[in-house]
Structures are given as C-alpha cells and as structure tokens.
C-alpha positions in Angstrom: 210.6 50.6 136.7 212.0 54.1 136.5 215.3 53.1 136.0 214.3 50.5 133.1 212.4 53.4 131.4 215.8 55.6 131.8 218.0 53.3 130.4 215.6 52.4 127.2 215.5 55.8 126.8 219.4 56.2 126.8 219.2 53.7 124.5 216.8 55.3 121.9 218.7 58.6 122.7 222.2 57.5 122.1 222.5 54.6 119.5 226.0 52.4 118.9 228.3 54.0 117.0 228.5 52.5 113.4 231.4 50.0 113.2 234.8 51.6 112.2 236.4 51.3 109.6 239.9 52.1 108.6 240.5 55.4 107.3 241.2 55.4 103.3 244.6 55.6 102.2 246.4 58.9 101.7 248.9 59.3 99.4 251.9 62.2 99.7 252.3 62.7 95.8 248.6 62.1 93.9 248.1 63.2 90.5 246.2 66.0 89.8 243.4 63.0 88.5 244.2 60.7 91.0 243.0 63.7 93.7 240.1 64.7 91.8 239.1 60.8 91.7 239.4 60.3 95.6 237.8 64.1 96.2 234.7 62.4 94.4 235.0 59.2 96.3 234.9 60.7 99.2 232.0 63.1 98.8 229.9 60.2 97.3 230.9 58.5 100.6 230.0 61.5 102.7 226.9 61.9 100.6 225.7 58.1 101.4 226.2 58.6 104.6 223.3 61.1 104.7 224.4 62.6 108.2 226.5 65.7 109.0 228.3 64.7 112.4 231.0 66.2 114.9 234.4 63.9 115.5 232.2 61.7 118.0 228.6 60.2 118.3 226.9 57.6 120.2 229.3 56.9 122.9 232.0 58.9 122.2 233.1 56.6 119.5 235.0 57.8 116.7 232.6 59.4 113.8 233.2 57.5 110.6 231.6 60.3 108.7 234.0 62.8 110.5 236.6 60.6 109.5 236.0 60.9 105.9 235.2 64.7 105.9 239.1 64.7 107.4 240.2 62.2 104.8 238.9 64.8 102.3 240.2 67.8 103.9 243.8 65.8 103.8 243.6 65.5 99.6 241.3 67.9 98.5 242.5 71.8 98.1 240.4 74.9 98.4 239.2 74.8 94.9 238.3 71.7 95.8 236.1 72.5 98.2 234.7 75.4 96.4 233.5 73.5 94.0 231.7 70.9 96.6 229.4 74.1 98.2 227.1 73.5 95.4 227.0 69.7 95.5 223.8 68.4 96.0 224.0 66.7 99.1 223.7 69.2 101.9 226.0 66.7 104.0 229.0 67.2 101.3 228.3 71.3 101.5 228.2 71.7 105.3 231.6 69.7 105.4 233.0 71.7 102.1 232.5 74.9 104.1 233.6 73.9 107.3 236.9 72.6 105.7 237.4 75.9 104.1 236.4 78.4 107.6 239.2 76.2 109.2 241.4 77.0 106.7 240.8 80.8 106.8 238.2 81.7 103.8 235.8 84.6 105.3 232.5 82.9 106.7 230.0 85.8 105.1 231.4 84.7 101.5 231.5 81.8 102.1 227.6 81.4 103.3 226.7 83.5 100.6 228.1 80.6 98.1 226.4 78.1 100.0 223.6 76.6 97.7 220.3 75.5 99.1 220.2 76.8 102.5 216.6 75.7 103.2 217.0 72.4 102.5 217.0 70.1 105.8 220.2 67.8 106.9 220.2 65.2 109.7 222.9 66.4 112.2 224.3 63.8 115.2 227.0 65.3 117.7 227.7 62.8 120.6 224.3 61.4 121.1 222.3 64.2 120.0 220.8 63.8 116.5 218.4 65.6 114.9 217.3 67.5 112.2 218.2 70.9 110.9 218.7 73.6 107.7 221.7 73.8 106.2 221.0 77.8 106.8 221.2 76.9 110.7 224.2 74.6 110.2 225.7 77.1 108.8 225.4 79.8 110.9 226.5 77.1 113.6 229.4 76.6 111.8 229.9 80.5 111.6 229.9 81.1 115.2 232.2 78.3 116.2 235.0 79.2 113.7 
C-alpha cells in the first residue's frame, strides 16, 4: 500500500513532459521585420505557455518552453530583450532578463528595469513546479549568473 501511495504521489509530483515539438526555424540573414515578427511570435508563444521553466521538467524531458526562450535568444538582440522586461507576461520578462545576464548586462540594472516584480509566475524545474514572484525569480536568476 505504501508503495502505491509513493508512486501516485510521484505521479502528481512529476507530470509527463508536454509532447515536443520541433524547434522553429532560424534563419542566418532575417530582416530587420522579419526578426521583430518572430521576436513577437515567440514571446506570444512563451506567454501562452504561462510557465517559466529550466532546460528540463517532468522526467528530464526536454522543456518546450526552454526551447523557445533559446529560439528567442538565437534571433532576438539585446534591444530586443530590453524591450520584453516590460511585457506583460511575467513568463516573457523572467526569460528577457535571463537572456540578457547570460549575455553580460549588470543584474542590479537590470532588476531595477524589471516591471511588476510582485506579480506571481508558475515556475517548473525537473519535477518541481510551483509558484513564485517574479521579485524571487529574479533574484534566483541573480545569484545563479
């Protein structure tokens, strides 16, 4: 009985990965409108997604969300990105300001442009999901860099 209650509870705890799909196309050469077009598409599409993740959830499957935040980091430039830390999705902003501390920008500016810091974000890394502040996010993100 033990065991059955485990394993339901590994279930609940760490739920299949989301089927994957492949990753969208990235062109070498994109017009300056072409870019801005697939930097929108891709927010919307991290925006839907409603979840900030790390590269893997579930079972260690492949993030799909992750995969887009790196399809965006692959077309959009820093500007970009700048612009997204006031987007209204707090899913789109976490992932605009982690793009730009891996590319260098200082963390304290950058968390000072941050917009909305109170509202609350669902989080999943591996098969821990939960929910959080952007604020806490954040400063997650900080302290990792």
């Amino acid at each position: 009985m033990l065991t059955s209650l485990l394993f339901s509870l590994t279930l609940v705890a760490c739920p299949p990965p989301e089927a994957a799909q492949p990753p969208p196309a990235v062109q070498a050469a994109l017009t300056p409108a072409e870019r801005g077009e697939q930097v929108r598409d891709l927010a919307a599409a991290l925006e839907s997604a409603g979840r900030f993740t790390g590269s893997r959830v579930g079972y260690g499957a492949p993030s799909p969300v992750y995969r887009d935040y790196k399809a965006l980091l692959a077309i959009a430039d820093d500007s970009d990105l700048e612009t997204l830390l006031s987007h209204p999705s707090p899913v789109v902003r976490l992932y605009a300001m982690q793009g730009l501390l891996r590319r260098g920008h200082d963390a304290e500016a950058l968390y000072a442009r941050l917009s909305d810091k109170a509202q609350r974000v669902r989080t999943q890394d591996g098969c821990m999901a939960r929910e959080a502040s952007v604020d806490e996010v954040a400063r997650r993100l900080m302290k990792r860099r």
